[in-house]
N, C-alpha and C positions, 0 to 999 in steps of 0.2 A: 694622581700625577699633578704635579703644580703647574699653572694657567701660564706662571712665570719662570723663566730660566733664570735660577738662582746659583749657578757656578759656570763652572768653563763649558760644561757638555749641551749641546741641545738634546730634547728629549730622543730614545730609541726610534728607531724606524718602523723596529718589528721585535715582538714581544710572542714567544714559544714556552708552552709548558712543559715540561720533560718532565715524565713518568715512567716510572718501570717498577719491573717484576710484582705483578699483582697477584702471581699464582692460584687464580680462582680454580676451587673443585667441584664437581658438579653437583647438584642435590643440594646448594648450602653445604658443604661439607664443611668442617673445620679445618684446615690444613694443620697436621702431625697433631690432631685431639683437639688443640687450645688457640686456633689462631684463629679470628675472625675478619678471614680476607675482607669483605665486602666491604668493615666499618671505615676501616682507613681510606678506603677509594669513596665511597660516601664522604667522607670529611675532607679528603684531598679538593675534590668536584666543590663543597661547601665555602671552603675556605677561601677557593679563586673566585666564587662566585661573591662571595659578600666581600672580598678585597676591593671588587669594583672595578679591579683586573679584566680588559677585555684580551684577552691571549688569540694573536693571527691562528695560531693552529694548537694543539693540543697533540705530544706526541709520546707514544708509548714504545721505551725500546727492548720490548719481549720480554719470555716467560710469561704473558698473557694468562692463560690456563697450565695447572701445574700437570697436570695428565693430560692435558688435549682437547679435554670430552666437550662435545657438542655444547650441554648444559652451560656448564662452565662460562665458554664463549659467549652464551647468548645475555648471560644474568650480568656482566659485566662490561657487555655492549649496552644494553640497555642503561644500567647507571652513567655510563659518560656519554651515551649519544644525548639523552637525555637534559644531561648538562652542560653538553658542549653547545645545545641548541639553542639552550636560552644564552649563551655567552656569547655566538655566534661563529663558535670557531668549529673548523674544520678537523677530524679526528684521524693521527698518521698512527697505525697499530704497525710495528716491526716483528718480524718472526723471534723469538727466542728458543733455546735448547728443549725447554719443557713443552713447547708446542708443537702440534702437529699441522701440517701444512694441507692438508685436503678439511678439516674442521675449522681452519683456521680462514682456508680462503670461502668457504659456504659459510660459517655463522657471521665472522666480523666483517668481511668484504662483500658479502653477498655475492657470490662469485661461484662459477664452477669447479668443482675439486680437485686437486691436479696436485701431484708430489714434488713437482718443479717448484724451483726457488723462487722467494714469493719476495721481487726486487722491482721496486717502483720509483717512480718521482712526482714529485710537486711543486706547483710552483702557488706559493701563496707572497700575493703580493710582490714578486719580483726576487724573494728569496727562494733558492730550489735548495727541496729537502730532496734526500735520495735515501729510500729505505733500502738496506743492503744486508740481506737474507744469509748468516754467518751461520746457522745451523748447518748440525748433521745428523742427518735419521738415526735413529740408535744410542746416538751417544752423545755427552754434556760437553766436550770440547768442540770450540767453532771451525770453521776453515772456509775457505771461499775456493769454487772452479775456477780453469782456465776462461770459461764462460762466464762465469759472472764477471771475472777481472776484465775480459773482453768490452763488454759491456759497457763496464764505470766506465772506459778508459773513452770511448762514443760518449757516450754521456757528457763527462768531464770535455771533450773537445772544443764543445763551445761554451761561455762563458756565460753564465746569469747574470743580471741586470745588480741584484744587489750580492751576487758571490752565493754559496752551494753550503749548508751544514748536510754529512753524512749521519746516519741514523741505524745503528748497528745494533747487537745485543752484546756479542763478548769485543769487549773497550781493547784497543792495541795498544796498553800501558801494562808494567810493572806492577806485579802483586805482592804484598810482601808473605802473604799467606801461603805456603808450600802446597798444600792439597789443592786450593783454588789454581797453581799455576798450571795442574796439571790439564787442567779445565781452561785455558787460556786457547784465544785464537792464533793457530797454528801458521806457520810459514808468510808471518804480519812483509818481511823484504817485498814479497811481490806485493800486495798490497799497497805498502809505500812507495813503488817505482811507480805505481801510474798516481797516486794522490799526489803527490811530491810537485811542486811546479802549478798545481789547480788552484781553482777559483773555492775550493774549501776553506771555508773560513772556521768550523768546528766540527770537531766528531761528538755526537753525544751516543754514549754506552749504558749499559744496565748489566747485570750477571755479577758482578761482585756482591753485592746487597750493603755493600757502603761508601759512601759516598768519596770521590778522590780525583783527580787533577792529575795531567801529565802532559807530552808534547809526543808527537807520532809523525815522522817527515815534518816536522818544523810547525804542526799545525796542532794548534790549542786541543787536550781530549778531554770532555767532564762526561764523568759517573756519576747516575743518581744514582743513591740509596734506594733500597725497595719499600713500598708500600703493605710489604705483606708481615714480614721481620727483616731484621739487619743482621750483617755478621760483626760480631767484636775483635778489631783488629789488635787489640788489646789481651783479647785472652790469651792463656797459656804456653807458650813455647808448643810450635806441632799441633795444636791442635783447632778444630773450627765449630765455632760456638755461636748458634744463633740464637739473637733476645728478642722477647716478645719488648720491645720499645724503638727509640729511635728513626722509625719511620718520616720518610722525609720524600719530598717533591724539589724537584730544582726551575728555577726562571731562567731565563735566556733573551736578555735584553740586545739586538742586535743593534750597534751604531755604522754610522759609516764606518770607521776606522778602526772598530774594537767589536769582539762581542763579548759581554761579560755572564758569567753564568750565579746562579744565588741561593742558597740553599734554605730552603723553606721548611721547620719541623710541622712536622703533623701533631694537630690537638690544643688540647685548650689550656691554657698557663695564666698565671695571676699576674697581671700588669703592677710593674713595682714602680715604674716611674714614665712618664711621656706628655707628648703634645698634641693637642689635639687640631684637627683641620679649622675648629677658628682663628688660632694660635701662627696655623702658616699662612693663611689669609691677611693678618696684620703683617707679617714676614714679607709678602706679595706689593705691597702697597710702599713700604719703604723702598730710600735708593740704596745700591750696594752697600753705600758707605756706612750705613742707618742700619741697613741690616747684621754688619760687622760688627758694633759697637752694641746692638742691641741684643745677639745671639753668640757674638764667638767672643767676647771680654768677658774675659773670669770675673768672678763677682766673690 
C-alpha cells in the first residue's frame, strides 16, 4: 500500500479475504480422482502472505469439507490457521451444503457437536461480520428458519460502528446456470424483509464456483469462485461443466463509503509488463501535478 494518497480515496479501513468452497476429502483424497484440493489453498494462504497483505480477518463462505469427515476438517484448518497466524488475522469458517454441522463445529471451531445452525458474529475491528448458517441436512439447496431470520433481525437492531458484511454460502442473486438454480437459496423475500433498511453493507457468498456480482434488498452481493475447481458459465446450453482451472480468491477493501470487492487468480503467470515499488516510491515524492505529467501523458 502506498505511504502516500495518490487519488481521491483514502486508504481502506478494513481489508477481508473471502474464500470459498475448498471442498477438502479426508485421507488426501483427491476430489472426483484429479483435483488436488490442498494445493490451491496452500497457494491462496502463499499469495496473501508474500502480497505483504495484512487481511483484518480471513473468511471462508462454506463447502469447507466436501463429505464433512472429520479428516478433512482438520488438514485444512491446520493449513489456514497456520497462515492466518503469521498474517495475524482472525479465521471466519461459514457452514456450506457439503458440510456437516457436528464435524464442523468440533474440528474447525473447536466446539461441542450439535446439529443446530452454526450462526455467529464478529466484530473485527468495528466491522461486524455475521456468519449465517443457509444449509439443510440432506440436501444442496439453502434455506434459513424462522429462527435464524429471528435472530439476524436482534442482531441487525443495533448498528456497528463501521456497518455489518453478511457471510452466507448460497449468494441471494441470479444464476444463469438452470441446474445450479435449483440449488439456490430458497424463499430469499423473507430474508430481504429483515436485511432491507440494515447497517449491511455487503453479502459475501460461495456455492456457485464462479465468481459474480448482483444486488439483494438494495445491498451489494460478491461470489467468490472456488478454490477447489470452477464451473464454466460458458459451457454448453443445459449443461454444468466443471474445469480443473480458474480458481480464484476475492479481497474486500472496506471504505467509509463504499466497499469494493477484487478478484484475485490463483497461481503463478509470467509478468509481461509493470512497475516495481521503487518506481512508486519516486511517484510518492512528486506533487500531483508531477505525478500527472510523469505517469498519466501519453508518450
Amino acid at each position: 500500500m502506498s505511504a502516500v494518497q495518490l487519488g481521491q480515496y483514502p486508504p481502506a479501513t478494513h481489508l477481508i479475504a473471502h474464500i470459498s468452497d475448498t471442498h477438502f476429502l479426508g485421507g488426501g483424497r483427491a476430489l472426483y480422482g484429479s483435483i488436488d484440493t490442498d494445493t490451491t489453498v496452500y497457494r491462496a494462504m502463499a499469495q496473501l502472505e508474500r502480497s505483504g497483505l495484512r487481511p483484518d480477518a480471513l473468511v471462508f463462505t462454506g463447502d469447507i469439507a466436501d463429505r464433512g469427515e472429520a479428516d478433512a476438517y482438520r488438514r485444512v484448518r491446520d493449513i489456514v490457521e497456520a497462515a492466518a497466524e503469521r498474517m495475524g488475522a482472525p479465521v471466519i469458517w461459514v457452514m456450506g451444503n457439503h458440510d456437516k454441522r457436528e464435524a464442523f463445529r468440533t474440528e474447525l471451531l473447536r466446539e461441542e457437536g450439535s446439529t443446530a445452525p452454526v450462526d455467529r458474529v464478529f466484530d473485527v475491528g468495528g466491522v461486524r461480520i455475521i456468519a449465517l448458517d443457509t444449509s439443510v441436512p440432506g440436501y444442496h439447496h439453502g434455506d434459513l428458519s424462522d429462527a435464524q431470520l429471528a435472530w439476524l433481525a436482534e442482531v441487525l437492531s443495533e448498528p456497528a460502528p463501521h456497518g455489518s458484511l453478511l457471510a452466507l454460502h448460497h449468494p441471494p442473486v441470479p444464476t444463469m446456470l438452470p441446474l445450479m438454480a435449483i440449488l439456490e437459496l430458497r424463499r430469499q423475500a423473507r430474508l430481504a424483509e429483515v436485511v432491507a433498511g440494515s447497517d449491511i453493507r455487503a453479502i459475501l457468498g460461495g456455492h456457485l464456483h464462479y465468481a459474480t456480482t448482483g444486488l439483494f434488498a438494495g445491498i451489494p452481493v460478491s461470489v467468490a469462485a472456488a478454490t477447489c475447481y470452477t464451473i464454466d458459465p460458458t459451457a454448453a446450453r443445459g449443461s454444468l461443466s466443471g474445469l480443473q482451472g480458474g480458481q480464484s480468491i476475492n479481497l474486500v477493501h472496506v471504505y467509509d463509503d463504499q466497499v469494493v470487492h477484487s478478484h484475485v487468480a490463483l497461481g503463478e503467470f509470467p509478468a509481461v509488463t509493470g512497475f516495481d515499488a521503487a518506481f512508486l516510491s519516486r511517484m510518492e515524492v512528486l506533487t500531483p501535478e508531477e505525478r500527472t505529467e510523469a505517469f498519466s501523458r501519453q508518450v
